[in-house]
N, C-alpha and C positions, 0 to 999 in steps of 0.2 A: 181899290176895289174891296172895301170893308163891308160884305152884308151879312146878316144875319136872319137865322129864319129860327122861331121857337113854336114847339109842338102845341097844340091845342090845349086852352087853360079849361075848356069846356067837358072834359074827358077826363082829366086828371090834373088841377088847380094845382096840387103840391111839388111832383115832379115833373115837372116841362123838361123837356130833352132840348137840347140849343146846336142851332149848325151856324161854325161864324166862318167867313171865309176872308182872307185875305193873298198877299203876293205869292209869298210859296208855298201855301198850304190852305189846311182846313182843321180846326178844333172842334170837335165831338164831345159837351156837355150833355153826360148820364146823371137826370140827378134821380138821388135816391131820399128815402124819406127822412135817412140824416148822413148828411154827406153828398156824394156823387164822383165819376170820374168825368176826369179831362183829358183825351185824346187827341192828340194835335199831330198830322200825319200829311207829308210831304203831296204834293200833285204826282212826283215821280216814282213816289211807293205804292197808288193806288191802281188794284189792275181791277176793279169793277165794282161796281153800283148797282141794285136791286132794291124794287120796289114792290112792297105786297100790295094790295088794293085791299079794302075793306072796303064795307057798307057808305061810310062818312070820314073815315080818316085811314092814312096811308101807314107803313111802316118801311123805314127808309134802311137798306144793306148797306154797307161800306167792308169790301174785302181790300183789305193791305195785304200788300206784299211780306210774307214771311211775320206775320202776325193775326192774332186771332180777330175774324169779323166783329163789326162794329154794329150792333142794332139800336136804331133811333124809335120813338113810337110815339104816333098820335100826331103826326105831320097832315094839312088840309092834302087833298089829292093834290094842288095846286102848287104846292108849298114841296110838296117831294118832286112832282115833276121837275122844279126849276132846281133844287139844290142836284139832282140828277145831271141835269144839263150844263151846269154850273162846273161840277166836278169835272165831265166829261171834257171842256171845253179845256180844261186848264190841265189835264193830264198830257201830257207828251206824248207824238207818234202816237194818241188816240187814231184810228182810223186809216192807220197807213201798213203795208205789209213790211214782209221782215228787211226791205231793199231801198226803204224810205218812200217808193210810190205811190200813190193813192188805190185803195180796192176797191173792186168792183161791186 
């Protein structure tokens, strides 16, 4: 499960922000206009995902666990929805209460 989604070259050509996902995690390429970070953050440290909406392109939250938020920018709406779902999908006891059961 190797995908990768890069922020709109249309918006900002130099720093494209990169979401690559694989088995146990997920790598959060910041680039900057010289340099960048890379954040690579477990499915099991992340307890939430937020998306801002703009006009034509999205801006993607990543809150870890016991570490400071992650913001991505210039994601298609499309592009942030699925890395949202993505993440969701693969985080653990997403969706379940504190007894292991499904919520209502």
């Amino acid at each position: 499960m190797a995908e990768i989604f890069r922020s709109s070259s249309f918006k900002d050509p130099i720093k494209r922000d990169e979401v690559e996902f694989n088995d146990k995690g997920v790598t959060f390429r910041e680039k900057k206009l010289i340099g960048g970070t890379d954040n690579f953050v477990f499915y099991s440290d992340i307890s939430g995902v937020e998306i801002d909406n703009g006009l034509f392109f999205s801006t993607v939250r990543v809150i870890p666990r016991a570490r400071p938020e992650i913001v991505l920018n210039n994601f298609t709406k499309g592009d942030a929805r699925r890395i949202k779902e993505l993440i969701l999908q693969n985080v653990p006891h997403y969706g379940s209460d504190t007894f292991g059961g499904p919520t209502r």
